[in-house]
N, C-alpha and C positions, 0 to 999 in steps of 0.2 A: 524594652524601651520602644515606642509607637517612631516608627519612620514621619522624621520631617519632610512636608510634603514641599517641591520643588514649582514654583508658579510663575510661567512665562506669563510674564509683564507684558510684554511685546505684543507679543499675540494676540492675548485678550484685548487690547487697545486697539489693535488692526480689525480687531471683530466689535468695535465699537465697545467693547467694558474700560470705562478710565477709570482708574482709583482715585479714590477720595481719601480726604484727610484721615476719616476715621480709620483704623485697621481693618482688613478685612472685609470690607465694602466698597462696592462700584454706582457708580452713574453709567446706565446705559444709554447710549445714544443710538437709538432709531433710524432706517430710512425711511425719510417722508418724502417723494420726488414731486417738484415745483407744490408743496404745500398739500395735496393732496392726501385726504385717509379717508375710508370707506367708514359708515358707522357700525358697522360690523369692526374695524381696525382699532377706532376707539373704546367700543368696548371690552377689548381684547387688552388694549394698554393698559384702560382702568382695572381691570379685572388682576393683571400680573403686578401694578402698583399695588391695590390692595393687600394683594398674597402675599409677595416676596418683597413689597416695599414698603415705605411708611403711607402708605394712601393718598401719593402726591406726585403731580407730574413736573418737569423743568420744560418751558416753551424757551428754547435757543432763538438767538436771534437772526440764525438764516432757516428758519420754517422748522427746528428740526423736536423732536420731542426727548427729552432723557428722563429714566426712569431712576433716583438715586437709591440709596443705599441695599441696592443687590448685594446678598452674600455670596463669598465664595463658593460654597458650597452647594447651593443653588442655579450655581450660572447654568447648567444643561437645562435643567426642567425649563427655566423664565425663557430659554430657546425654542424650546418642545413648544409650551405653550404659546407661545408667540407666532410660534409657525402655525398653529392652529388655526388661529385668528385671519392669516395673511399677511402678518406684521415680520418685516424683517430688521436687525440689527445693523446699523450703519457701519461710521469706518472711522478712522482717525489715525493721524501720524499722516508718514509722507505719500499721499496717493490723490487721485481723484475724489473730493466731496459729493456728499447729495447734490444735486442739482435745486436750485432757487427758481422758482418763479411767480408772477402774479396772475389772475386770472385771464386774463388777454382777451379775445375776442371772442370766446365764447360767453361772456359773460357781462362784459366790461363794454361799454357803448361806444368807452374812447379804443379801444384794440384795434391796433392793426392785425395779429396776428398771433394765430393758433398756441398759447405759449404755453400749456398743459400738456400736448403732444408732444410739442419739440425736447422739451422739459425729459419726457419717458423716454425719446429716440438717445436722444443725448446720453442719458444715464445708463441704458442699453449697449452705448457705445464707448464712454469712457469710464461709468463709475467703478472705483476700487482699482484703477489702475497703478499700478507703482510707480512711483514717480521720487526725484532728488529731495521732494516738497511736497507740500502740501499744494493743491490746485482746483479754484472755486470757481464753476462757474453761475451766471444767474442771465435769467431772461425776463424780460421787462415789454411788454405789451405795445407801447408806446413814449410819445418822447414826454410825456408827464412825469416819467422814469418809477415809478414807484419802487419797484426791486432795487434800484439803483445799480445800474447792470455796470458803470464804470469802476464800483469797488472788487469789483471782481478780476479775479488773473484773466478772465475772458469773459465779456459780457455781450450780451445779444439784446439789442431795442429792438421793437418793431415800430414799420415804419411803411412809409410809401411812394413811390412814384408815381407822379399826380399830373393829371392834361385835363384842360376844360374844355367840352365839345360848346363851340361858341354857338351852333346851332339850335340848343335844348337851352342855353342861359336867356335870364331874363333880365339881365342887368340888375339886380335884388341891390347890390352890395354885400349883402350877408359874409361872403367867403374873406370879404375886403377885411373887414371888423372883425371875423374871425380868428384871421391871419395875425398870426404875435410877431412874425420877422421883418413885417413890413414888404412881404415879398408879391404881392399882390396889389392891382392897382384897376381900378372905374375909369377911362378913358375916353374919351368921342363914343361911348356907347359900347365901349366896349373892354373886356376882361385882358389882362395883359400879367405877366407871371416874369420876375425875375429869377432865373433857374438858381443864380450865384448866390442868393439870399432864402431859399426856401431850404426846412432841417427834413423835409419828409415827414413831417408830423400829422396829415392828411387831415387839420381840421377843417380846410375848406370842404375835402369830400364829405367829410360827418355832418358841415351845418348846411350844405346845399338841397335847397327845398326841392328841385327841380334835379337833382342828381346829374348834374350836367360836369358836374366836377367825377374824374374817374380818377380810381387808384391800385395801382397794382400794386401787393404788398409784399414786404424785403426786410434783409436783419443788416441791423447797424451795429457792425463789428467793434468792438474795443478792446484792448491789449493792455495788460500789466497793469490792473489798479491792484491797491492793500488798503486795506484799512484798521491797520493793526496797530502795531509801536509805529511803525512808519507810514503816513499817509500819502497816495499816490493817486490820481486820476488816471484811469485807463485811457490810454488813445485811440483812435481812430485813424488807422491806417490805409482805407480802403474806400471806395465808393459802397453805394448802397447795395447787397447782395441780392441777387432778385428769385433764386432757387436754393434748397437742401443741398444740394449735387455739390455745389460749389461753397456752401457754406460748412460742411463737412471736408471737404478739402482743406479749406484754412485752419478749420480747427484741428487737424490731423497736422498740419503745417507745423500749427502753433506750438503742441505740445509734443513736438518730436523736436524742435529746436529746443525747448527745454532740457527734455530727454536727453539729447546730445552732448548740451554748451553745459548744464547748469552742476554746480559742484554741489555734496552732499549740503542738505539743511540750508540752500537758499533760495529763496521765494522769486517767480519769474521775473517781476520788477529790475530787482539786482543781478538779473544774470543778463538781461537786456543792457541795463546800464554798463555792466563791465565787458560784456562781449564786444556791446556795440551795434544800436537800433540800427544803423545803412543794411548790415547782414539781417537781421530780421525784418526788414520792410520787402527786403529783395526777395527770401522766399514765400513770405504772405501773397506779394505779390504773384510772384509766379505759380503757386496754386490756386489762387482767383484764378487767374488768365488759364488757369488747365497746361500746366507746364511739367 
């Protein structure tokens, strides 16, 4: 009688294979980090869909690719082959996700900043980590938000801090009409900026003809969104972050208070709430400030 073969479930799911309905067949789920595949990647996808799949790919809805009905049998080679390509197999259950993002400023007119990079340093730095939960994060270019960086257990906008050298302006208005907060004003001839009403969204520096408008660019931290069974907008806890140095801090902050506080299978959101956000602001805080 042929030995009943013994199949960690688990595992395979951590290594990104989720079973499907049918017996004996998986959906793979891909790393794709901030959206990112080389066409050498894609044709490597296609090529293991074709083989080991039904000749069909699944596009997830945070950038990710899965390839369905992998058999058991199968699962090594569709590894082999995939490593070929440069294509790696993502993750699933409770740890760190792919990484989301849009193309930011390398691409993107409206970008403040780099978010294809940050995207790689990020995933370099947390993805696949174990965690109570599951934990997304996504970065978003600018306050247009496309990624929608506030769905996320931690989301990163880019953004800017902006001063107008009155010397180079020519009183256009441009920046005034640009401006959506109303945080900008024409005055006796001259540009005046209410600090209390501007998001950092640096469209004055994008529409100024005469570049008189400058901006330094920064990530707009946000905490505890879901967009699951329960829906939650991520907050903003912090001022505009102006370096890596420190924004690696907070997010090291972030998911070590998780780590700590949060009981098996529940999502950062709920461990905030039940812990109690005064304790999580306090150590956000204090890793900004280098404490």
């Amino acid at each position: 009688m042929a030995e009943k073969k013994t199949v960690d479930y688990a595992a395979l799911k951590k290594g990104g294979f989720m079973r499907q309905k049918q017996k004996g067949y998986f959906s793979l789920r891909l790393a794709v980090v901030g959206g990112n595949l080389t066409a050498e990647n894609i044709r490597t996808v296609a090529d293991v869909a074709d083989k080991y799949g039904k000749g069909y790919v699944h596009m997830t809805s945070r950038q990710g690719i899965e390839i369905p009905f992998i058999g058991f049998d199968d699962i090594e080679e569709v590894r082999a082959e995939l490593a070929k390509g440069g294509v790696k197999p993502g993750v699933c259950g409770p740890r760190v996700r792919t990484i989301t993002a849009c193309q930011g400023s390398e691409i993107c007119p409206s970008g403040c900043i780099d978010t294809y990079t940050l995207a790689q340093e990020l995933d370099e730095r947390y993805f696949g980590r174990e965690l109570p939960h599951k934990f997304k994060f996504g970065v978003t270019g600018c306050q247009n938000n496309c990624l929608k960086a506030e769905e996320n257990d931690l989301g990163v906008k880019g953004g800017m801090v902006v001063e107008c050298d009155q010397s180079a302006c020519i009183q256009c208005g441009v920046c005034v009409k640009a401006c959506r907060e109303g945080a900008i004003e024409l005055k006796d001839g001259k540009i005046t900026m209410d600090e209390s009403k501007c998001n950092n969204c640096a469209r004055c520096v994008k529409s100024c003809p005469t570049e008189a408008w400058k901006g330094e660019p920064g990530y707009i931290v946000s905490f505890g969104g879901t967009f699951g069974n329960k829906i939650y907008k991520g907050e903003e806890n912090l001022p505009i972050i102006k370096d890596k140095e420190t924004l690696f801090r907070v997010a090291d902050a972030a998911i070590g208070f998780f780590e700590e506080y949060a009981n098996a299978g529940e999502r950062f959101r709920a461990t905030l709430q039940r812990v109690g956000e005064d304790e999580f602001r306090n150590r956000i805080q204090a890793a900004y400030e280098g404490n």
